[in-house]
C-alpha atoms as a printed R data frame, in Angstrom:
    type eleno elety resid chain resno       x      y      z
1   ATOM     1    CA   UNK     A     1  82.519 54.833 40.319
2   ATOM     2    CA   UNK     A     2  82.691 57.025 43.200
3   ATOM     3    CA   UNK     A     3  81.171 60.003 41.376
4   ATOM     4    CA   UNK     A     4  78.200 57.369 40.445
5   ATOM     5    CA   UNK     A     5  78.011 56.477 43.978
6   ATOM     6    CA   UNK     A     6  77.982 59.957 45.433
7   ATOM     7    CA   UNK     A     7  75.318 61.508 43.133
8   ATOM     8    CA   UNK     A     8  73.233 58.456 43.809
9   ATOM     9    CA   UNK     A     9  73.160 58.068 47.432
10  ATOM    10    CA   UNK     A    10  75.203 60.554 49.543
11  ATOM    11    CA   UNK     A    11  73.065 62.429 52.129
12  ATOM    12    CA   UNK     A    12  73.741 65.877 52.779
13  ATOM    13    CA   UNK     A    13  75.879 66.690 55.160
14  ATOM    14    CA   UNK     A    14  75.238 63.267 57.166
15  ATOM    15    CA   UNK     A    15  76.870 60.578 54.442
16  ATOM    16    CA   UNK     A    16  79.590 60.611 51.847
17  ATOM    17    CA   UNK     A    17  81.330 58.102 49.674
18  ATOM    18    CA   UNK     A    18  85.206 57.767 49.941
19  ATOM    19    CA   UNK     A    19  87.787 55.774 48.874
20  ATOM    20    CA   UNK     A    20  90.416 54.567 50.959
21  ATOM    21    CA   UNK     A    21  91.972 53.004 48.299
22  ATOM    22    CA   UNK     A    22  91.651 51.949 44.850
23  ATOM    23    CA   UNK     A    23  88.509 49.605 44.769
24  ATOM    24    CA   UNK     A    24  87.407 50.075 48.218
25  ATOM    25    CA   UNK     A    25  84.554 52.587 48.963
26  ATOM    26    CA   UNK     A    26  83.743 53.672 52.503
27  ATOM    27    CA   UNK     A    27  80.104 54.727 53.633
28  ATOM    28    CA   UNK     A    28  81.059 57.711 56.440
29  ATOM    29    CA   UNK     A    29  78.397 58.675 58.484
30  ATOM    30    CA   UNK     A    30  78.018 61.269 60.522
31  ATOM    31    CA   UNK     A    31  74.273 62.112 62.057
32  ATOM    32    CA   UNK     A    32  72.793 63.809 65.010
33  ATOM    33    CA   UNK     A    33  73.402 60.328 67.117
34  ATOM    34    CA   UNK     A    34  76.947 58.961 65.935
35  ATOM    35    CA   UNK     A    35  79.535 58.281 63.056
36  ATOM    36    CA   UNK     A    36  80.418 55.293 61.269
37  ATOM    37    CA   UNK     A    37  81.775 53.877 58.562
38  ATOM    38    CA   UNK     A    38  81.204 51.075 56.356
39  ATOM    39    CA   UNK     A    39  83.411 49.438 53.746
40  ATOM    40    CA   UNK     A    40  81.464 48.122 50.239
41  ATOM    41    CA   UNK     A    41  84.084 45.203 50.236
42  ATOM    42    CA   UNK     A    42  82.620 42.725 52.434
43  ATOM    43    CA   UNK     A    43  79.588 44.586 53.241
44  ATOM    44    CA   UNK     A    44  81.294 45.480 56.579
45  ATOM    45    CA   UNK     A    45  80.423 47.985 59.073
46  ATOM    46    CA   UNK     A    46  84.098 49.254 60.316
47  ATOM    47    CA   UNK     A    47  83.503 51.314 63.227
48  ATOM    48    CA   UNK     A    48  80.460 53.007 65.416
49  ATOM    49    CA   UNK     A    49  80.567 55.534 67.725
50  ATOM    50    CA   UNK     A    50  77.532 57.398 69.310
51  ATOM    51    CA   UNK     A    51  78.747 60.822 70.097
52  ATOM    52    CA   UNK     A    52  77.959 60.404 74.178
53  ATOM    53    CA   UNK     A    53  80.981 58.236 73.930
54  ATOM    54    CA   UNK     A    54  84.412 58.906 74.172
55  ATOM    55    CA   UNK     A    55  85.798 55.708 72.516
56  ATOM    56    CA   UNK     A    56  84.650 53.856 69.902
57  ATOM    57    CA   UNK     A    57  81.994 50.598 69.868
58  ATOM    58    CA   UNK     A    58  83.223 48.717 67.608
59  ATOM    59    CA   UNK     A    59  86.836 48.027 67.132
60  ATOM    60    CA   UNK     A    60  88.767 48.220 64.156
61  ATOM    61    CA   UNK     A    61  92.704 47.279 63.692
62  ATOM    62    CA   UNK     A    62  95.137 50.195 63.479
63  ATOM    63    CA   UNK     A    63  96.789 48.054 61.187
64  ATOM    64    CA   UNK     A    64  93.576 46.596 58.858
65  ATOM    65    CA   UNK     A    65  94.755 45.421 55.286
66  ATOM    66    CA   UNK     A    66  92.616 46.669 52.589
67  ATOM    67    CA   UNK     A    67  93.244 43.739 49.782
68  ATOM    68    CA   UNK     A    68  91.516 41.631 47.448
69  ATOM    69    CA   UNK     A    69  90.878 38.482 48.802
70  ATOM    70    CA   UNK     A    70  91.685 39.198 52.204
71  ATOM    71    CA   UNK     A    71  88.690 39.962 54.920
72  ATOM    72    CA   UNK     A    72  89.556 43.352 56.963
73  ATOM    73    CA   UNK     A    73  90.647 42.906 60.670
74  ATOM    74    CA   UNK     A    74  87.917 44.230 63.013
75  ATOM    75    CA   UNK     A    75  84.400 45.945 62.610
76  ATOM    76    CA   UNK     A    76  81.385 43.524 62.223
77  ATOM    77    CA   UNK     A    77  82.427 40.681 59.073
78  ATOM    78    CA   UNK     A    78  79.776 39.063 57.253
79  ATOM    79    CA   UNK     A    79  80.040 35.288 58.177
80  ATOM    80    CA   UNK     A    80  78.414 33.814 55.282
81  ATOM    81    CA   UNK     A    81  77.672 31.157 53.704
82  ATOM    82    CA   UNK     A    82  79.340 29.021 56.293
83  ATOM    83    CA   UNK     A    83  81.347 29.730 58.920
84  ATOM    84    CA   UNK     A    84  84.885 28.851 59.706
85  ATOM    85    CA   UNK     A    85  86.306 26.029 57.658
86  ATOM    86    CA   UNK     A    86  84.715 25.298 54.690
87  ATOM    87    CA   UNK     A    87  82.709 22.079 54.621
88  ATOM    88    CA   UNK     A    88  81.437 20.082 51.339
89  ATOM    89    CA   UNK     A    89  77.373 19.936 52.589
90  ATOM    90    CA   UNK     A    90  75.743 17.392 50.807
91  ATOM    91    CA   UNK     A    91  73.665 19.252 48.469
92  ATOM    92    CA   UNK     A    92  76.961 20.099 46.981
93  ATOM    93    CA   UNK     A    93  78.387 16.229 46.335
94  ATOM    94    CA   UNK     A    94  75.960 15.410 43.134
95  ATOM    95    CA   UNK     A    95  76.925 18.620 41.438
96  ATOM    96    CA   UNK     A    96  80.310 18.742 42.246
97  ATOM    97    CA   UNK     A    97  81.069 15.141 40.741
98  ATOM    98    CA   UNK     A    98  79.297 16.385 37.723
99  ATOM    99    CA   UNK     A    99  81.131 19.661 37.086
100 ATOM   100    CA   UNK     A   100  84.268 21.564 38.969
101 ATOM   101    CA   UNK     A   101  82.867 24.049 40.640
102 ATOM   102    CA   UNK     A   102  86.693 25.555 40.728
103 ATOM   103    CA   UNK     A   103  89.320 25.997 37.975
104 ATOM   104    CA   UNK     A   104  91.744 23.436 38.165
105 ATOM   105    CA   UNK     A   105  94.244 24.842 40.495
106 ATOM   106    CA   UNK     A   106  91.762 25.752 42.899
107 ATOM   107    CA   UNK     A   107  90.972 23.301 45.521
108 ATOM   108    CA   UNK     A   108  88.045 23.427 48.309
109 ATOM   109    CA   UNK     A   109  90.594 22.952 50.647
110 ATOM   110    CA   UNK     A   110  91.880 25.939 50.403
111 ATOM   111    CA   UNK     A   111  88.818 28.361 50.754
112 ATOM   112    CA   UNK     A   112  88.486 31.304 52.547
113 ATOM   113    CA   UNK     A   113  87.343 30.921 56.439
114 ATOM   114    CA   UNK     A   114  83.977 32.473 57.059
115 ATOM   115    CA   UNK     A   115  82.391 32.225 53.893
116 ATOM   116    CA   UNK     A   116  83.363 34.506 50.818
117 ATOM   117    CA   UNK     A   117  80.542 37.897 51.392
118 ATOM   118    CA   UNK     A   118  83.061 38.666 53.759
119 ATOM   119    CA   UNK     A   119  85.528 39.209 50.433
120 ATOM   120    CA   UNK     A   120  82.833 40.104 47.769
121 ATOM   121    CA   UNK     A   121  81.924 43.567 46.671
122 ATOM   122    CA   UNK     A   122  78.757 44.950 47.641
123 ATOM   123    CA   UNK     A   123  76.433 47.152 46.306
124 ATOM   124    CA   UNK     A   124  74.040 50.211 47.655
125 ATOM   125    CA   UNK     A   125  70.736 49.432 47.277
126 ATOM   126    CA   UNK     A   126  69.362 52.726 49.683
127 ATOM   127    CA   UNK     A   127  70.185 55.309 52.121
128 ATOM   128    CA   UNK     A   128  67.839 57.033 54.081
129 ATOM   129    CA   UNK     A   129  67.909 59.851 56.780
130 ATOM   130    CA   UNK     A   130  65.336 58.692 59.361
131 ATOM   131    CA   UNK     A   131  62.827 60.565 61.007
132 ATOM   132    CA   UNK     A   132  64.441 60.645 64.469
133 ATOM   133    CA   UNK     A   133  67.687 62.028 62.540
134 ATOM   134    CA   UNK     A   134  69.664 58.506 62.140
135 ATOM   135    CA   UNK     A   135  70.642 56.637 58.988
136 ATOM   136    CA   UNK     A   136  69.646 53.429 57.294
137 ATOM   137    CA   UNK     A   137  71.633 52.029 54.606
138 ATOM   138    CA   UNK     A   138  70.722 48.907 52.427
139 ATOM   139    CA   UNK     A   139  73.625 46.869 50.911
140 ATOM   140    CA   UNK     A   140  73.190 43.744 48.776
141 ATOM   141    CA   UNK     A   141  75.367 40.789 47.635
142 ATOM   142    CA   UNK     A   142  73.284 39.614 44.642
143 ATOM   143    CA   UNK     A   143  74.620 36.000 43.702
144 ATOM   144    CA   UNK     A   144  75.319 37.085 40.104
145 ATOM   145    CA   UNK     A   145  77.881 39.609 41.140
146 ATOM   146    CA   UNK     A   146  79.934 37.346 42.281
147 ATOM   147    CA   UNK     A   147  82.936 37.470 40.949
148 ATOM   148    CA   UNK     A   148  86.041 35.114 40.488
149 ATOM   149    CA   UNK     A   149  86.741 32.384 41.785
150 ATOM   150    CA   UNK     A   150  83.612 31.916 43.887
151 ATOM   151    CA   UNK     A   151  81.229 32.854 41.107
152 ATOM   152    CA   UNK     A   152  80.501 29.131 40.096
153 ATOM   153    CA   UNK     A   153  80.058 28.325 44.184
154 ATOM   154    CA   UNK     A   154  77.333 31.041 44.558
155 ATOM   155    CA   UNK     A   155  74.999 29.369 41.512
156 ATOM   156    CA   UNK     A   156  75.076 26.696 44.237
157 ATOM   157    CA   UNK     A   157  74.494 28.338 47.476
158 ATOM   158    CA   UNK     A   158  71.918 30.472 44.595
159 ATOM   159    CA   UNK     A   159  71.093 32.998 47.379
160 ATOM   160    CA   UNK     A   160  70.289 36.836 47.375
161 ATOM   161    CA   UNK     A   161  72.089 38.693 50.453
162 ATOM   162    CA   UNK     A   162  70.880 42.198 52.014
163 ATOM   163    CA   UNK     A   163  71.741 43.684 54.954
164 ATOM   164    CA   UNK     A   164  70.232 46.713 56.850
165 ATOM   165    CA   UNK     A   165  72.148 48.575 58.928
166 ATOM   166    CA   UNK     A   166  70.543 51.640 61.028
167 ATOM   167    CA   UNK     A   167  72.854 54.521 62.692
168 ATOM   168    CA   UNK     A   168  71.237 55.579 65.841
169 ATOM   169    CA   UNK     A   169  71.917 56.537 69.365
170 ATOM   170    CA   UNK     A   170  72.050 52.255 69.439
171 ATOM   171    CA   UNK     A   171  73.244 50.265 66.185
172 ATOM   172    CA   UNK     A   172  71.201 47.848 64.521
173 ATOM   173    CA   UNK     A   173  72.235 45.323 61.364
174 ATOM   174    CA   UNK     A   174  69.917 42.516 59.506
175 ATOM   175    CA   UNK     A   175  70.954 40.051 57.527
176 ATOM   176    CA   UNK     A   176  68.697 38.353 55.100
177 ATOM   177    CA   UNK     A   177  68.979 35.856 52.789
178 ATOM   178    CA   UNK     A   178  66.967 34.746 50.266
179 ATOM   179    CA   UNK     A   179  67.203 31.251 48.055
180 ATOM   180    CA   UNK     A   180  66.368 31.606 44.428
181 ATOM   181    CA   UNK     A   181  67.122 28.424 43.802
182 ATOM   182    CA   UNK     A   182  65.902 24.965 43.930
183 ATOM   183    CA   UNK     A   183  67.177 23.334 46.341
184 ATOM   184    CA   UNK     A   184  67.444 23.356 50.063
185 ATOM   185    CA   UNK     A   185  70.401 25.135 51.242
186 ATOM   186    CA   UNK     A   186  72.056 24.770 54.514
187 ATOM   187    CA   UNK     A   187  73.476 28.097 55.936
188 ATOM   188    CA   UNK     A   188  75.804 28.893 58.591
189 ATOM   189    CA   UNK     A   189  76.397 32.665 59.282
190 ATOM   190    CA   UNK     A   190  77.569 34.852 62.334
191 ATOM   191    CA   UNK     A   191  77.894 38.875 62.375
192 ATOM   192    CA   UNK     A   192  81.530 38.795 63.752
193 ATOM   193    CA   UNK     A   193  81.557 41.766 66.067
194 ATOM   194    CA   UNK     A   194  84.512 43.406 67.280
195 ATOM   195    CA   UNK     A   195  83.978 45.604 70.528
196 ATOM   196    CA   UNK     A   196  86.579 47.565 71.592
197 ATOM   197    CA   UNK     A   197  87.686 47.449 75.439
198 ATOM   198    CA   UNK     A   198  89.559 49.203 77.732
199 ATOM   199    CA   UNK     A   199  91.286 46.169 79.353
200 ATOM   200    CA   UNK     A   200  90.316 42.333 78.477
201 ATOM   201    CA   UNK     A   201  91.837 41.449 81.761
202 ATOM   202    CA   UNK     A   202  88.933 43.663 83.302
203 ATOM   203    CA   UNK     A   203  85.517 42.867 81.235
204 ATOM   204    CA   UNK     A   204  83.157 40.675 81.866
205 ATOM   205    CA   UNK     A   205  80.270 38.964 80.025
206 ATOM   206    CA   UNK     A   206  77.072 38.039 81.930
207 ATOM   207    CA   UNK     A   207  74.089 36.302 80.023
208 ATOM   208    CA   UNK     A   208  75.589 33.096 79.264
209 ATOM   209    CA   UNK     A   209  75.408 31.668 82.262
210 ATOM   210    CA   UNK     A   210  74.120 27.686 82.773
211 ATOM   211    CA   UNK     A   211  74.543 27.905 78.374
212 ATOM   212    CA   UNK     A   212  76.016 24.900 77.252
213 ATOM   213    CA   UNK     A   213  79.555 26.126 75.071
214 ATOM   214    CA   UNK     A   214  81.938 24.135 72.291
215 ATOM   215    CA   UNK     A   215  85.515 24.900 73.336
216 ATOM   216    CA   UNK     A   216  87.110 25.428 69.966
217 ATOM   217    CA   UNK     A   217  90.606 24.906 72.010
218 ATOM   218    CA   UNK     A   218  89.815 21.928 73.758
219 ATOM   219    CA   UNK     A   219  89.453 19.868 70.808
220 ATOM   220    CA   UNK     A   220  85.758 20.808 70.690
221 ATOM   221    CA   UNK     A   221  84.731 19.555 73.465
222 ATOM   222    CA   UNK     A   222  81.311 20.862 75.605
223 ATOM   223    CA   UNK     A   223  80.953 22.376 78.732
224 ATOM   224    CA   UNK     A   224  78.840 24.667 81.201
225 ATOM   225    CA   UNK     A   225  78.949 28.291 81.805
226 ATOM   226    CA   UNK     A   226  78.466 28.185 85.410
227 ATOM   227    CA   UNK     A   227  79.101 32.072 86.152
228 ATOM   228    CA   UNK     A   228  79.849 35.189 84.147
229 ATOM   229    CA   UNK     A   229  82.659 35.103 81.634
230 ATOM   230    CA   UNK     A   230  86.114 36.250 82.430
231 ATOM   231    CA   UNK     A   231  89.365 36.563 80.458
232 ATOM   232    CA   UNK     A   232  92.787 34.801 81.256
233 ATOM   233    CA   UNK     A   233  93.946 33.220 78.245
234 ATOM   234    CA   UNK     A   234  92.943 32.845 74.780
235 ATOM   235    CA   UNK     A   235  89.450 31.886 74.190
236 ATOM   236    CA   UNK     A   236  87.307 30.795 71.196
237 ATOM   237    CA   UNK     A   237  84.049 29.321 72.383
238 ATOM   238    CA   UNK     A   238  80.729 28.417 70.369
239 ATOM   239    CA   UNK     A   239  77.652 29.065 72.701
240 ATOM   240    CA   UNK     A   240  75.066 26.496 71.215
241 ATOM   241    CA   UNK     A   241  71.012 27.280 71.849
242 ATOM   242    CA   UNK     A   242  71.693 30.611 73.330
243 ATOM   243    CA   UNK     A   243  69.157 32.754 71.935
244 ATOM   244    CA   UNK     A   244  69.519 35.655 74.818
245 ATOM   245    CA   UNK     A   245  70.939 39.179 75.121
246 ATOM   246    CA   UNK     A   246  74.213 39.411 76.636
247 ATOM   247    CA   UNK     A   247  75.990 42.269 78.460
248 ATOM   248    CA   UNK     A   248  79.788 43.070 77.890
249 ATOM   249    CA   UNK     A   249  80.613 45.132 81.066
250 ATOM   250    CA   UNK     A   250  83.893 47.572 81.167
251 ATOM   251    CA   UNK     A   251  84.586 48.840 84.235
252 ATOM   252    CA   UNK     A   252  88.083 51.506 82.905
253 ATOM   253    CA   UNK     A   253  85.463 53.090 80.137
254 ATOM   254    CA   UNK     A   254  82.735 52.646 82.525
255 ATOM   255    CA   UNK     A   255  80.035 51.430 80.135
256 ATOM   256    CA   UNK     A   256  78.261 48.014 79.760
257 ATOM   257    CA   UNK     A   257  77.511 47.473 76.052
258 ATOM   258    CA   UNK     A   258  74.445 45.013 75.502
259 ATOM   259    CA   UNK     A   259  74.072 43.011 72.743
260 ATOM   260    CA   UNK     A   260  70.905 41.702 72.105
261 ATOM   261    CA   UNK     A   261  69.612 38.973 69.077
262 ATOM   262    CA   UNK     A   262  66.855 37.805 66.953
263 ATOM   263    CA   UNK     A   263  66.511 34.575 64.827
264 ATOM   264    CA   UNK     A   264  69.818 33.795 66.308
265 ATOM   265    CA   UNK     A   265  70.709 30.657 68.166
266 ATOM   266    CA   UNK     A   266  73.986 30.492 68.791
267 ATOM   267    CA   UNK     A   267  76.866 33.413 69.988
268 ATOM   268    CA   UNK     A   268  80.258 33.328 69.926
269 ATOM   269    CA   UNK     A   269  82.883 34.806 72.038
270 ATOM   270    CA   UNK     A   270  86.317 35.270 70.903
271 ATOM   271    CA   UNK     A   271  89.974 36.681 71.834
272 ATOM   272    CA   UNK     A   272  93.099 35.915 70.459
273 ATOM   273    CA   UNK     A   273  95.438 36.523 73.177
274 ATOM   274    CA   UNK     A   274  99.077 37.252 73.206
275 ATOM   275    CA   UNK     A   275 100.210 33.904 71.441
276 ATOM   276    CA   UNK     A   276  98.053 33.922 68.361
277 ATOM   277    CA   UNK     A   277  97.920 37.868 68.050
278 ATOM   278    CA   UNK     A   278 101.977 37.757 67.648
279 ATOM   279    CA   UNK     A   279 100.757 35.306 64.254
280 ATOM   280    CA   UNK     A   280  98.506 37.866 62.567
281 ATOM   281    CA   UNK     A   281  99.851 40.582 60.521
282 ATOM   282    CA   UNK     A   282  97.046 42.577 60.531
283 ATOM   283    CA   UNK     A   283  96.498 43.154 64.367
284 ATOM   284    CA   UNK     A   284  99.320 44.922 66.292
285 ATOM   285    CA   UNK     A   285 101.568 43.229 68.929
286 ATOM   286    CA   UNK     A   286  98.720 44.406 71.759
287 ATOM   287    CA   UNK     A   287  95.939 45.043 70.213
288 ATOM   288    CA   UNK     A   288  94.091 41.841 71.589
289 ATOM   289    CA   UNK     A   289  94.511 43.745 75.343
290 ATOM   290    CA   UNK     A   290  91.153 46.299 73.656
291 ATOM   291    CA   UNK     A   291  88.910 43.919 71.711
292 ATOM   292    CA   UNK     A   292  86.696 40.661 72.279
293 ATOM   293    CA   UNK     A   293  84.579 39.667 69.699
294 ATOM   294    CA   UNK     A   294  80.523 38.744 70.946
295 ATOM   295    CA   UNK     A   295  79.225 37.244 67.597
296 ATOM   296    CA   UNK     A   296  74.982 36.806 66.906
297 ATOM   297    CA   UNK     A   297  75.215 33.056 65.054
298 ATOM   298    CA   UNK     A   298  73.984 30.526 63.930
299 ATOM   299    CA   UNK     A   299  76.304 27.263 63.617
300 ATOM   300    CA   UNK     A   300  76.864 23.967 64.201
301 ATOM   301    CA   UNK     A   301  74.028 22.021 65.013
302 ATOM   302    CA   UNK     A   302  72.267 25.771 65.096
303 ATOM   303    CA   UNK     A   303  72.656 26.550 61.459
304 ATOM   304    CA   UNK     A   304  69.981 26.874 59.463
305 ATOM   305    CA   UNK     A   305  68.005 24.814 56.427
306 ATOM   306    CA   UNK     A   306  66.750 27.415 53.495
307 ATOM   307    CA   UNK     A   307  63.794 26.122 51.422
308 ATOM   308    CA   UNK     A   308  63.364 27.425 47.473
309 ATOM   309    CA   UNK     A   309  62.161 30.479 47.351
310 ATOM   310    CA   UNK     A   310  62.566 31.322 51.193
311 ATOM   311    CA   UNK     A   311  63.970 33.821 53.453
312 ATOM   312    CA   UNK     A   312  66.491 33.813 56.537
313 ATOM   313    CA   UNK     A   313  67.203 36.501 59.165
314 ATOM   314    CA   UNK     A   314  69.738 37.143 61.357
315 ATOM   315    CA   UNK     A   315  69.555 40.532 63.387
316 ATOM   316    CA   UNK     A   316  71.951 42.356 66.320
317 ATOM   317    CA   UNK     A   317  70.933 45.481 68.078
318 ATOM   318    CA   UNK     A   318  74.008 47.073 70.012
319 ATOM   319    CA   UNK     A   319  73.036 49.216 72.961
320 ATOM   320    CA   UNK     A   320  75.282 51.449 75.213
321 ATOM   321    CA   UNK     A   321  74.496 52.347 79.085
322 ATOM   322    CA   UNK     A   322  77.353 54.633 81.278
323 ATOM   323    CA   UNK     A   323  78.249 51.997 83.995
């Protein structure tokens, strides 16, 4: 497969095709403006680093787990087609009561946080060297290569996925679905983006403030971001109707990386902290100290309606200015 993948779509000298390890093909990149890399399982940029910086964008864990069925730790995850727990919409309820969508000894309950793209295989559609010497790559997630046990889920959700991602001085990703079907689909979806930090106890966020927020660890209760955002403790927080560009600010790598959004209404900010870190396998005891996760969304009461035959976007563009 990885000789078919090569002759197809490597660019000289500026992309390759690896393997990390059986089954798992990495996009490296490596152009006049950064390097990155992108895994084909989950359709998941895993790091990005323009070469006027000395560390890395985007974060990925030292100690990521490359495994079937099990979404790598870090990077930018596609959040699709809902977003944390798995929730029986109603479109589902007729269909399901007329056929399992699961074997028998699979139960909804138990389905993967964040959707299932995240923990699919997907496919090159295009790369490209641009004009200005960066790289776009095309990836899809076409609903009929979905493969066991989600297979029989996807002819409900019936959507097309592609995603764009462009390799610049800045990084850019667009997510687009597409419903083939005939029904009306809801969608919830995030890019989960990992940014790597020289001290959590030291960044700030500014762009939220006055947004309205769900505190997933306050038993989902709302509140009001009066100022800029600060870390102390663990914090998982859904910013609803937020449609603005926010700035992550790092005094110890002095840089401020901006994240800005389109057709996305909600963002979500996210560290683990000490406590829950110690839980996860795939982390490292202190690895929550250099990450926070700034996620484009759209959840909740922000999640989105798809019509038959209609098209959703979701787009980040990452931007990096010396503090």
């Amino acid at each position: 497969m990885i000789n078919n993948l090569w002759q197809a779509f490597c660019l000289d000298g500026t992309l390759e095709i690896i393997e990390v390890n059986q089954g798992f093909p990495l996009i490296k990149v490596n152009n006049a403006h950064a390097t990155a890399t992108i895994s084909l399982y989950g359709g998941q940029l895993l790091t990005f680093k323009p070469h006027t910086q000395k560390e890395p964008i985007i974060w990925l864990s030292k100690k990521a787990i490359f495994s079937k069925n099990k979404a790598i730790r870090g990077g930018i995850p596609i959040c699709w087609p809902w977003f944390g727990a798995f929730e029986q919409h109603a479109f589902l309820e007729q269909e399901l009561e007329q056929e399992p969508v699961f074997d028998s000894n699979i139960d909804t309950n138990s389905l993967p946080a964040h959707g299932y793209a995240r923990i699919s295989h997907w496919q090159i559609q295009a790369t490209q060297v641009m004009p200005d010497g960066g790289t776009k790559i095309i990836l899809s997630l076409p609903r009929d290569k979905i493969k066991p046990p989600y297979h029989l889920l996807a002819r409900y959700y019936n959507c097309d996925l592609e995603l764009t991602i462009i390799i610049n001085q800045e990084l850019k990703l667009e997510l687009k679905t597409i419903n083939r079907g005939q029904s009306i689909i809801p969608i919830s979806q995030a890019l989960h983006s990992y940014f790597t930090v020289s001290d959590i106890h030291n960044v700030e966020i500014s762009g939220l403030e006055q947004s309205i927020y769900i505190d997933k660890l306050n038993a989902g209760k709302s509140s009001k971001q009066s100022s800029v955002l600060k870390f102390t403790a663990e914090t998982d927080r859904v910013y609803l109707d937020s449609q603005q560009a926010v700035l992550l600010s790092d005094p110890g790598f002095e840089r401020g990386i901006e994240v800005s959004k389109t057709d996305s209404l909600s963002t979500i900010i996210w560290n683990p902290w000490q406590e829950k870190t110690a839980q996860m396998n795939d982390m490292g005891e202190t690895a929550w100290l250099n990450m926070v996760c700034i996620e484009p969304a759209n959840v909740l009461h922000n999640q989105s309606s798809l019509s038959p035959g209609q098209s959703l976007k979701l787009s980040c563009q990452i931007h990096v200015d010396d503090a």
